[in-house]
Backbone as CSV, one residue per row, in Angstrom:
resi,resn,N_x,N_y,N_z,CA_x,CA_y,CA_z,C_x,C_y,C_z
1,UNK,-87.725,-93.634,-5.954,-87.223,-94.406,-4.845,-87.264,-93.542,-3.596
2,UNK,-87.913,-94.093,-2.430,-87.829,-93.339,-1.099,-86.256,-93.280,-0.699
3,UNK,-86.432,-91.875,0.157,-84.998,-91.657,0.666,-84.944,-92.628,1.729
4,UNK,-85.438,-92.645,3.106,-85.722,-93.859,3.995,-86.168,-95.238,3.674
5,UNK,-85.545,-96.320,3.260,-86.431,-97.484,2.662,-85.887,-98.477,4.019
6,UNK,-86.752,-98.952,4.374,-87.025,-99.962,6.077,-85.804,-101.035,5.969
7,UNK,-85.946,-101.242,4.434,-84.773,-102.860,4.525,-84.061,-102.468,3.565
8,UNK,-82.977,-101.337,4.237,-82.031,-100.954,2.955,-81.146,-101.917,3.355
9,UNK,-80.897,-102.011,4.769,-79.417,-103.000,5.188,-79.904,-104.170,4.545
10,UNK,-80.813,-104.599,4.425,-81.054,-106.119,4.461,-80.700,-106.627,2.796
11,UNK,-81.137,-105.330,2.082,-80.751,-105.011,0.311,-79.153,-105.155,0.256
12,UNK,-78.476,-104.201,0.692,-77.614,-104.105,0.512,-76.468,-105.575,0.947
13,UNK,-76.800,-106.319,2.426,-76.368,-107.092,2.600,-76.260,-108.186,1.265
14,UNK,-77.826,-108.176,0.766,-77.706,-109.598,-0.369,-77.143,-109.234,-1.601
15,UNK,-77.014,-107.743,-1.546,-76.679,-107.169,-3.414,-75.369,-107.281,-3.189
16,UNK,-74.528,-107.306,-1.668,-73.248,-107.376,-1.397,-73.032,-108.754,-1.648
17,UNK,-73.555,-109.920,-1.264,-73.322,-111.338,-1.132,-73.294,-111.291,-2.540
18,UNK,-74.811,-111.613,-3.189,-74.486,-111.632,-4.772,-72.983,-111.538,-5.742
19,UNK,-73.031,-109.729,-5.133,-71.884,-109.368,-6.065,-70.576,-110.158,-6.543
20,UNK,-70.697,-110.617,-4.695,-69.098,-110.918,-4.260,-69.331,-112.909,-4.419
21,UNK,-70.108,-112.710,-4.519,-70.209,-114.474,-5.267,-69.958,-114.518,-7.095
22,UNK,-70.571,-113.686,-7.469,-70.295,-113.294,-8.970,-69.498,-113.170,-9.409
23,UNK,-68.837,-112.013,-8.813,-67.414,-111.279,-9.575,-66.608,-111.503,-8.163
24,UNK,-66.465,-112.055,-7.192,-65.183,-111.898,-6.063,-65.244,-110.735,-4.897
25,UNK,-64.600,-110.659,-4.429,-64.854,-109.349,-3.085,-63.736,-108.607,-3.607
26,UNK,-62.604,-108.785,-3.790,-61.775,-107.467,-4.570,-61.952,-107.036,-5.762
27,UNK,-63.061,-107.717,-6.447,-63.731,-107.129,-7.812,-64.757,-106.108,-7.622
28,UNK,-65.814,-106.266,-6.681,-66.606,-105.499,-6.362,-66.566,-104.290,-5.810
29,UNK,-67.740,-103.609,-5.989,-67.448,-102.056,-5.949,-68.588,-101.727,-4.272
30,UNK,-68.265,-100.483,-3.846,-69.505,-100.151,-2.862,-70.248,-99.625,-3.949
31,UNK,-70.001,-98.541,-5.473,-71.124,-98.298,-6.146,-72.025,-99.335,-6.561
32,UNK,-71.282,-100.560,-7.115,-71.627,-101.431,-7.803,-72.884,-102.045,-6.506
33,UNK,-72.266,-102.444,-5.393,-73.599,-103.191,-4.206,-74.757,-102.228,-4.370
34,UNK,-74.589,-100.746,-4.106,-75.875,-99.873,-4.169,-76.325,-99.789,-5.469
35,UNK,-75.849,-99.898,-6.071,-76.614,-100.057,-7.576,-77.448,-101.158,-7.541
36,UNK,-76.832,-102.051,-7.088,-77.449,-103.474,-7.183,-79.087,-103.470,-6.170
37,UNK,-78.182,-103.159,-5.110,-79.738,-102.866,-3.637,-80.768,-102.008,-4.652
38,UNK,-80.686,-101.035,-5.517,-81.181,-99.929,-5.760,-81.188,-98.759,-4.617
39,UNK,-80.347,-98.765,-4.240,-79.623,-97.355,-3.781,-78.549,-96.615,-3.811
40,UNK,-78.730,-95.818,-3.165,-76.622,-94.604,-3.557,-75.899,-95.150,-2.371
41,UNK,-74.354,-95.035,-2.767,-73.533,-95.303,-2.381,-73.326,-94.356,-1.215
42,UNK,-74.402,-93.161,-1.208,-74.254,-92.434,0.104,-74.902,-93.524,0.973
43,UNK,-76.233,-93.703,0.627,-76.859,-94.811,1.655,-76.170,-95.907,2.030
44,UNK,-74.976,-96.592,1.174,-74.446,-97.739,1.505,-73.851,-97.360,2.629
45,UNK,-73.099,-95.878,2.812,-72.367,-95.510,3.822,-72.941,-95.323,5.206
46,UNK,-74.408,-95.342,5.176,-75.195,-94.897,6.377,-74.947,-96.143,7.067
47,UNK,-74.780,-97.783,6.005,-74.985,-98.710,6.705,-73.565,-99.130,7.077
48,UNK,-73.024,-98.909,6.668,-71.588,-99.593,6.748,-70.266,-98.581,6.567
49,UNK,-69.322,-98.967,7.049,-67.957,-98.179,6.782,-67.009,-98.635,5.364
50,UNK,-67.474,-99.728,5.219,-66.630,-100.227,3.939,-67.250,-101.803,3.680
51,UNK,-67.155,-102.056,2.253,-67.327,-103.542,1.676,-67.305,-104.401,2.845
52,UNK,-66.172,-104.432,3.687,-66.117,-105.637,4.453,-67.210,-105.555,5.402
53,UNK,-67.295,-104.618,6.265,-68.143,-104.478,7.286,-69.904,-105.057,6.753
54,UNK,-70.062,-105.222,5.593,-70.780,-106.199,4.975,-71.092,-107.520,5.531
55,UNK,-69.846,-108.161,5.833,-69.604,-109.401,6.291,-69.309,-109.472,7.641
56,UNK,-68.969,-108.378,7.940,-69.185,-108.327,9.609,-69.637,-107.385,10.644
57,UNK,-70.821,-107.364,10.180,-71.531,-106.114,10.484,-72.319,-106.667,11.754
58,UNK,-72.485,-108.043,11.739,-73.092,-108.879,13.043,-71.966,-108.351,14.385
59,UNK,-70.989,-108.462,14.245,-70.030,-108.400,15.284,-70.209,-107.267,16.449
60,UNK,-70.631,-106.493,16.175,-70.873,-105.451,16.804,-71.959,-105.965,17.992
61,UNK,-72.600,-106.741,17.550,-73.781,-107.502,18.347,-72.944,-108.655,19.157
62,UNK,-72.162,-109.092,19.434,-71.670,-110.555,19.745,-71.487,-109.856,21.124
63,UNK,-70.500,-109.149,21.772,-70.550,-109.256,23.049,-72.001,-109.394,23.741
64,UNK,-73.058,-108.680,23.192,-74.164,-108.505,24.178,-74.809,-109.804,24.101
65,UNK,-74.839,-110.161,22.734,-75.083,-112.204,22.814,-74.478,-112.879,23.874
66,UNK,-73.258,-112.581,23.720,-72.448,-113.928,24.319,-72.751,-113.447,26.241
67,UNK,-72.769,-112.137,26.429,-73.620,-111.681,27.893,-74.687,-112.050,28.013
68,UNK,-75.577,-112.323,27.261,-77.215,-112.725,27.635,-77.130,-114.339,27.418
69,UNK,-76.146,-115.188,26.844,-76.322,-116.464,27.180,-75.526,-116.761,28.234
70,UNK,-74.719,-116.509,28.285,-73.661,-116.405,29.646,-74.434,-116.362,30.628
71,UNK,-75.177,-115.631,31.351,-75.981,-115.205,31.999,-76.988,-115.550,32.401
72,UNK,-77.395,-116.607,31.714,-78.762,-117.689,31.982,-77.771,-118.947,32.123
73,UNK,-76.507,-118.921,31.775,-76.523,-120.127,32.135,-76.531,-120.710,33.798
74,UNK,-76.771,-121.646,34.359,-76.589,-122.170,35.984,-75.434,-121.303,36.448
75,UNK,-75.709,-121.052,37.798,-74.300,-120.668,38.541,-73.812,-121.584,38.607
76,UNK,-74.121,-122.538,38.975,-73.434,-123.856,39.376,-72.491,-124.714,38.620
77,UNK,-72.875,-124.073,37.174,-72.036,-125.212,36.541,-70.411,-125.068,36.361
78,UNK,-70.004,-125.889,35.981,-68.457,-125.780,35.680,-68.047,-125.051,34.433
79,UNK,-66.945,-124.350,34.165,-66.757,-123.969,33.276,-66.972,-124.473,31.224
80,UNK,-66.462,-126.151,31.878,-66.666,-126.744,30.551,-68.152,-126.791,30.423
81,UNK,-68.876,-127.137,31.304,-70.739,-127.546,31.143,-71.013,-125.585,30.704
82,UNK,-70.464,-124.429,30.922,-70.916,-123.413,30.576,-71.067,-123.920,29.179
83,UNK,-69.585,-123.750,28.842,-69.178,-124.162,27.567,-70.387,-124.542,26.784
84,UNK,-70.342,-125.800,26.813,-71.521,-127.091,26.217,-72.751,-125.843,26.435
85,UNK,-73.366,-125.901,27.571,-74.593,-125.456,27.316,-74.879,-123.876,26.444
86,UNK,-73.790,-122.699,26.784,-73.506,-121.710,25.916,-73.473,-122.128,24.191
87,UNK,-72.087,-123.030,24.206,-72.237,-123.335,22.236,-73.797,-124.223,21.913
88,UNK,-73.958,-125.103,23.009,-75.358,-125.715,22.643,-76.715,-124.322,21.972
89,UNK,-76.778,-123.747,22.862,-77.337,-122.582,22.567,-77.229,-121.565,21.313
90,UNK,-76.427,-121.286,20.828,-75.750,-120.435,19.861,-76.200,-121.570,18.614
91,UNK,-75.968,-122.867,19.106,-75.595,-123.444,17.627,-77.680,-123.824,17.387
92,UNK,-78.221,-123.862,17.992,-79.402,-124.311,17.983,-80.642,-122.659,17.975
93,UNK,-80.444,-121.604,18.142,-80.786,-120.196,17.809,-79.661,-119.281,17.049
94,UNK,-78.885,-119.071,17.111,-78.106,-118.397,16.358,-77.991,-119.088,15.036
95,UNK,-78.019,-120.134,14.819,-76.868,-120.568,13.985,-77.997,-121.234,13.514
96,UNK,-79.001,-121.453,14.053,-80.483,-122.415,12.733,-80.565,-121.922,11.801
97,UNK,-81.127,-122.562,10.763,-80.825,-122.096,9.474,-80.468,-121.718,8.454
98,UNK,-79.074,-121.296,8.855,-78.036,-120.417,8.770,-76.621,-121.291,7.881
99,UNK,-76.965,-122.200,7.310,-76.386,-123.068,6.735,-76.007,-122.349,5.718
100,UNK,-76.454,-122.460,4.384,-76.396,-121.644,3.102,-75.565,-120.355,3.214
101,UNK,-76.139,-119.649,4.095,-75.671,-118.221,4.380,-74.436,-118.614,4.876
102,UNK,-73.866,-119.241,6.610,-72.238,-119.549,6.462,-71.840,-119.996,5.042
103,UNK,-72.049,-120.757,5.058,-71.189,-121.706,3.458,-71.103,-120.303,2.393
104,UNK,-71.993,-119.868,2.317,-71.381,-118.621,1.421,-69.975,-117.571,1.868
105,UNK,-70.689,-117.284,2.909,-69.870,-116.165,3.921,-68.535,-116.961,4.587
106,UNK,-68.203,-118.062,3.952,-66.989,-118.517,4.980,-66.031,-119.102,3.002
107,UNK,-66.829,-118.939,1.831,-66.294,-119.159,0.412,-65.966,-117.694,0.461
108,UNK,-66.524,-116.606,0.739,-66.017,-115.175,0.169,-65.092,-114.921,1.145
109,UNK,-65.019,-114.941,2.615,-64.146,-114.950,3.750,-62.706,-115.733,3.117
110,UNK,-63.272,-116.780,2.414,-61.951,-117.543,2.135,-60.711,-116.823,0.628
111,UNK,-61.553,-116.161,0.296,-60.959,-115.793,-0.917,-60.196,-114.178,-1.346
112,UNK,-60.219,-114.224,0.410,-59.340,-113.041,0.815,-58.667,-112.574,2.132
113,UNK,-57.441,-112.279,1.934,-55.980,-112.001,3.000,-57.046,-111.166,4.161
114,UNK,-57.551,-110.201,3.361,-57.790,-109.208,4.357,-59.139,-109.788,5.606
115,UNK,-60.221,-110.327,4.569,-61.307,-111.047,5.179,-60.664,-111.765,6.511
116,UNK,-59.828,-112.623,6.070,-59.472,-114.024,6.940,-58.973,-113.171,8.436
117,UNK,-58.567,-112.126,8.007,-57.576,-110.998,9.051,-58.895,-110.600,9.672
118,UNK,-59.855,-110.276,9.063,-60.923,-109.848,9.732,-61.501,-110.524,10.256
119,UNK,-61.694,-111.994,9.993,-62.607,-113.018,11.134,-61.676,-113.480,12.145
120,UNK,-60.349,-112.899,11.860,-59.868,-113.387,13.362,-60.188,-112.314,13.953
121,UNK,-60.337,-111.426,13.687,-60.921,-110.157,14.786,-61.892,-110.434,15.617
122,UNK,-62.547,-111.258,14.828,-64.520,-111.499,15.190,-63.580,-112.612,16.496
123,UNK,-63.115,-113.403,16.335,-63.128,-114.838,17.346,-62.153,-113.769,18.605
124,UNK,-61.703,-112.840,18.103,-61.077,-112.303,19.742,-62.104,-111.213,20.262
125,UNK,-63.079,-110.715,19.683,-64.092,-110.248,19.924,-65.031,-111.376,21.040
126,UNK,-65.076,-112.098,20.175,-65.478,-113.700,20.843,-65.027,-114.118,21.961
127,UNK,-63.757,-114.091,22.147,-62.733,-114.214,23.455,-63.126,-113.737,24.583
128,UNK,-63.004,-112.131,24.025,-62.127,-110.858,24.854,-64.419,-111.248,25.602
129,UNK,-65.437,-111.241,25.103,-66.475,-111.644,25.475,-66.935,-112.380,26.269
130,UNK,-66.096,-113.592,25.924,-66.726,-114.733,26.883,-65.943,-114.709,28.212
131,UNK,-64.768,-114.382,28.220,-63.649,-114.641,28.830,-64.312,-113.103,30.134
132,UNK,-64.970,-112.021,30.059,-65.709,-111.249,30.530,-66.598,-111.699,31.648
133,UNK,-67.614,-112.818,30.691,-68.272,-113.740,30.987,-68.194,-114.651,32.186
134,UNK,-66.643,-115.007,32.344,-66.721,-116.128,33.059,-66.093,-114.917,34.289
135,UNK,-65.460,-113.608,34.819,-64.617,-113.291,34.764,-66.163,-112.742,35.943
136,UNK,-67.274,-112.950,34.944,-68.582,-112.297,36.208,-69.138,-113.030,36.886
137,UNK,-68.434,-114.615,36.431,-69.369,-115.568,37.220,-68.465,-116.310,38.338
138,UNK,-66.919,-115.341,38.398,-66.134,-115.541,39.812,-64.802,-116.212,39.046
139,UNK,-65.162,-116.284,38.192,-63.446,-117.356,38.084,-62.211,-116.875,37.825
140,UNK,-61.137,-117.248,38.210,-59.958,-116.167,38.469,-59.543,-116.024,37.047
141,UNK,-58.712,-115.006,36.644,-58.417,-114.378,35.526,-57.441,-115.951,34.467
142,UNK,-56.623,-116.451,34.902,-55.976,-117.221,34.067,-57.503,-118.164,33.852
143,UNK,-58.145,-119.007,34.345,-58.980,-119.787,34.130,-60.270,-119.096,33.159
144,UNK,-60.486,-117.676,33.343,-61.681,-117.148,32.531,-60.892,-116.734,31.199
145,UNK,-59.404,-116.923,30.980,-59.112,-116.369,30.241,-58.764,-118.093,29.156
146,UNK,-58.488,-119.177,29.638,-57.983,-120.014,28.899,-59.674,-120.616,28.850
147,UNK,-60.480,-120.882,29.580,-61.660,-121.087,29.322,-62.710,-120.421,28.101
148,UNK,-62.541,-118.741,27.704,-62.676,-118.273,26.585,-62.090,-118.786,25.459
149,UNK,-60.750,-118.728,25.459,-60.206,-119.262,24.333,-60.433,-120.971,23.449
150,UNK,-60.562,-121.491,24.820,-60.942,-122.663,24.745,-62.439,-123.159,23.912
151,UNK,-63.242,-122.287,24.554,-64.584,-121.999,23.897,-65.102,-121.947,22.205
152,UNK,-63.786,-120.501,22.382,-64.064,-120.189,21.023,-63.615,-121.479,19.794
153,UNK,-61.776,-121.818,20.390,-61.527,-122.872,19.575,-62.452,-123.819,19.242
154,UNK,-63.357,-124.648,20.179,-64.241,-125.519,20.202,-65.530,-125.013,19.225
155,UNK,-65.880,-124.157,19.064,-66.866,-122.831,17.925,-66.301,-123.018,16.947
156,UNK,-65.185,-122.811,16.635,-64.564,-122.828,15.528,-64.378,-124.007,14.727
157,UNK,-63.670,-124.791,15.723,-63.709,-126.052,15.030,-64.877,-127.199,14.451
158,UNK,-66.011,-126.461,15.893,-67.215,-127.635,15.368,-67.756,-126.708,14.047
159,UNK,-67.987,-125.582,13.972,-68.579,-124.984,13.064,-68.117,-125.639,11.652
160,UNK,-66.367,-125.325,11.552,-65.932,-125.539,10.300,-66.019,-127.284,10.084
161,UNK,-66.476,-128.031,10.896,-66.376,-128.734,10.713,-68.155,-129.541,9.939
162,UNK,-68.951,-128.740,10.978,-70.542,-128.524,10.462,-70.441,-128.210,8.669
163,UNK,-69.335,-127.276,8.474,-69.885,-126.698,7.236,-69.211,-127.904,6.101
164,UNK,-67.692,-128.229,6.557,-67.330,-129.355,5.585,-68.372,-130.488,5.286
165,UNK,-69.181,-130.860,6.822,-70.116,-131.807,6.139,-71.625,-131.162,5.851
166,UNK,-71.539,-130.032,5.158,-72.849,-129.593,4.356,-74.223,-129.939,5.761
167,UNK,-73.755,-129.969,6.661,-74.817,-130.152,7.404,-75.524,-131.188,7.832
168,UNK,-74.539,-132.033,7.967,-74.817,-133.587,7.192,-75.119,-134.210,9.000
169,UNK,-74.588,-133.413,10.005,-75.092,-133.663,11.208,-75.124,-132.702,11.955
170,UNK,-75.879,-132.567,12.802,-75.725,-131.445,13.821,-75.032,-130.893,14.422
171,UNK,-74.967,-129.330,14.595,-73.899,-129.064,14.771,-73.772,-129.127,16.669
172,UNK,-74.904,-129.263,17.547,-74.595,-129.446,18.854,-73.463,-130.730,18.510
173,UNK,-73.957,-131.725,18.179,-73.449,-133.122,17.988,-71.909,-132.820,17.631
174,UNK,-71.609,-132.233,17.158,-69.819,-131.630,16.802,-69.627,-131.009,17.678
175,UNK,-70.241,-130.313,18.516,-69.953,-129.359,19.600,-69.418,-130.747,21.195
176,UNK,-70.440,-131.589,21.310,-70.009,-132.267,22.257,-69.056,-132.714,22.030
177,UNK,-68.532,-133.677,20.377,-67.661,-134.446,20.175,-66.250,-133.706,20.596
178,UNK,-66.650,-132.486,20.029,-65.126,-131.305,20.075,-65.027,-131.308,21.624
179,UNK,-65.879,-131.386,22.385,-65.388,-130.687,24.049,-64.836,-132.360,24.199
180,UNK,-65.690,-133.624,24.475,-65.324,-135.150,24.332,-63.727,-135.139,24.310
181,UNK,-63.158,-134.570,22.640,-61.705,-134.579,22.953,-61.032,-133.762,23.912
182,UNK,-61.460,-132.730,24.237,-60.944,-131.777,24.643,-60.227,-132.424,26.125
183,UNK,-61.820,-132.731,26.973,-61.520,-133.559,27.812,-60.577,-134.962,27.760
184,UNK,-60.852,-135.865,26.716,-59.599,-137.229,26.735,-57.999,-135.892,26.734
185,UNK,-57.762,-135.098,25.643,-56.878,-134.600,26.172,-55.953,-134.323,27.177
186,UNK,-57.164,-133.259,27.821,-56.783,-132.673,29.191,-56.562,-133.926,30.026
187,UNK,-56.819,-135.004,30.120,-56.994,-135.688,31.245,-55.975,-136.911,30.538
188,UNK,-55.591,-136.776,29.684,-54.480,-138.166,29.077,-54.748,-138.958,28.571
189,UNK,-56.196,-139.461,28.252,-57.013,-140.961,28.068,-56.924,-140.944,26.591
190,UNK,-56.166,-140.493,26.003,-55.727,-140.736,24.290,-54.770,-141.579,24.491
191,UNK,-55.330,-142.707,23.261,-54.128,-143.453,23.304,-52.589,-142.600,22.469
192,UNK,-52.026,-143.664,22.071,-50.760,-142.464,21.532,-50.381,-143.498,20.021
């Protein structure tokens, strides 16, 4: 076996998924994933700091995402149309294909205290990002800051809501519906 192998992360990521679909995420070992990749548990360490960072090893990447869509979007638009056109974006390149892989990664996420602790990290990562975002495109601090949050909730919700229906519609299409309420909300037009 080469000491340098090109797609060790990419090994290790699926020998990690595997595992932790098999036997659970507090069953699994870091020897056990590199065994599995066919590599040492030194190499697992080159890629990662621990089991979890497995599952969120993308994160590290999200601010500079959420800056490069931010950033194309219109000056002009309003905060909510960022919104829309930002999650439009994400959910139609980021997120293509990507079906199978959430639905896995949100069953092993689910089947642990610590995980769940850790994807709220990711959505204030998400926040503390967008909320940056709006913060460069002039808007005063309370508004870039409830406008992030707002965002993310709307991510969150259409996503989990994408995944309950297996994909069964698009996820822009949950993305508008989610902002749709957001707005009857904000503005009162719910009945009661």
């Amino acid at each position: 076996m080469g000491r340098w192998m090109p797609d060790a992360g990419e090994r290790l990521e699926r020998a990690a998924f595997e595992l932790f679909a098999e036997q659970g995420f507090a069953e699994t070992t870091v020897p056990q994933i590199a065994e599995r990749a066919g590599l040492t548990t030194r190499s697992f360490f080159r890629y990662y700091s621990d089991k979890r960072e497995v599952l969120f090893g993308f994160d590290e990447h999200l601010p500079e995402i959420i800056a490069g869509i931010m950033a194309e979007a219109d000056p002009t638009l309003s905060p909510m149309d960022v919104i829309r056109q930002s999650l439009d974006t994400v959910a139609t390149t980021q997120l293509a294909g990507q079906l199978d892989y959430l639905l896995a990664h949100r069953q092993i996420v689910d089947s642990d205290d610590g995980l769940r602790e850790r994807s709220l990290r990711k959505q204030a990562i998400m926040t503390e990002a967008i909320e940056q975002g709006f913060r460069q495109r002039g808007l005063p601090d309370l508004t870039a800051t409830l406008s992030a949050h707002l965002a993310v909730a709307v991510f969150a919700v259409s996503v989990d809501r994408w995944l309950e229906l297996r994909g069964e519609r698009p996820l822009t299409e949950l993305v508008h519906e989610a902002l749709d309420s957001v707005r009857a909300v904000a503005s009162g037009s719910l009945g009661q």
